[in-house]
N, C-alpha and C positions, 0 to 999 in steps of 0.2 A: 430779737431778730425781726420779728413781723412788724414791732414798732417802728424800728429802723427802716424797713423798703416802704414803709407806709409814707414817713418823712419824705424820703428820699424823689418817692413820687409824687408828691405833693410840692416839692423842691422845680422838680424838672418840666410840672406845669405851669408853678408860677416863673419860672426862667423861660418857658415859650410863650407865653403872656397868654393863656389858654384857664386858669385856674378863673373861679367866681369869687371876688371877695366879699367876706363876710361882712356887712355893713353895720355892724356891731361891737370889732374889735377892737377897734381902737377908740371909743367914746369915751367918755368918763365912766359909766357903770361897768363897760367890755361886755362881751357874747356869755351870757346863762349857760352857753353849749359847752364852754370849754374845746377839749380835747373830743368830746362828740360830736362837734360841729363838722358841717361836711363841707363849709365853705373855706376860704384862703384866707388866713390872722397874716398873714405874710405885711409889709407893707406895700403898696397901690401910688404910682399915680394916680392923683384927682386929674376927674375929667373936666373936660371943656364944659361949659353950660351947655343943654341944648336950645339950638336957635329956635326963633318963634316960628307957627305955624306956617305963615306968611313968605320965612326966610326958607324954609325949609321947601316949600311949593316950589319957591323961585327954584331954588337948587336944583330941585327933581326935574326940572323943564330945563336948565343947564345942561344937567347930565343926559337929558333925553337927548336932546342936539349932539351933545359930542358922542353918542353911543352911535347914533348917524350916521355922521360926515367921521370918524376917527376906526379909519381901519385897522389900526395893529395899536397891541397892547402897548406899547411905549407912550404914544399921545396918553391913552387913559391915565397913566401912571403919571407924567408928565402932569395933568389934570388934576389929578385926586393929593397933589401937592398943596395947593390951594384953599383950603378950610377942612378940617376934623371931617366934617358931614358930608360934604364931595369925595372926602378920601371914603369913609364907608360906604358910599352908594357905589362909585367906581371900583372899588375892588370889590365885591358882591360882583359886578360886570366881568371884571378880571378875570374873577374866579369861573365865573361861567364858561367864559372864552376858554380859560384854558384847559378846564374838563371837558366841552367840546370839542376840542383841537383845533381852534380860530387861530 
């Protein structure tokens, strides 16, 4: 019984894309942890690389302008279409906004 909800919730984090994956399960040797592990054996999307330092600056000076001049959450969204890294900086923005009630 307990295994089963433990599953179950562990299912329904990695179906809201919330779960941490375990950067071991899937290697050739797999996770030492087994079934003690507390991260996600689930399968993962691979991420994007992350951009250089450089690309990243630029970004963050992107986003600062459009945080600006872009009054409603639709442009941001609209925006964070645009590269991986503008998507996670502008919805961190999003998210603000809309705990705030912007």
């Amino acid at each position: 019984e307990y295994q089963e909800s433990t599953e179950d919730s562990v299912l329904l984090l990695h179906d809201a894309g919330k779960c941490k994956p375990c950067l071991f399960a899937h290697t050739k040797t797999g996770c030492s942890k087994g079934d003690a592990c507390q991260f996600c054996h689930l399968k993962h999307r691979s991420r994007a690389p992350r951009p250089s330092k450089s690309t990243r600056n630029r970004y963050k000076q992107i986003v600062a302008k459009v945080k600006e001049t872009a009054g409603n959450t639709e442009v941001l969204q609209s925006w964070a279409k645009q590269h991986t890294y503008i998507e996670r900086l502008l919805t961190e923005e999003i998210e603000k906004r809309t705990r705030s009630g912007r």
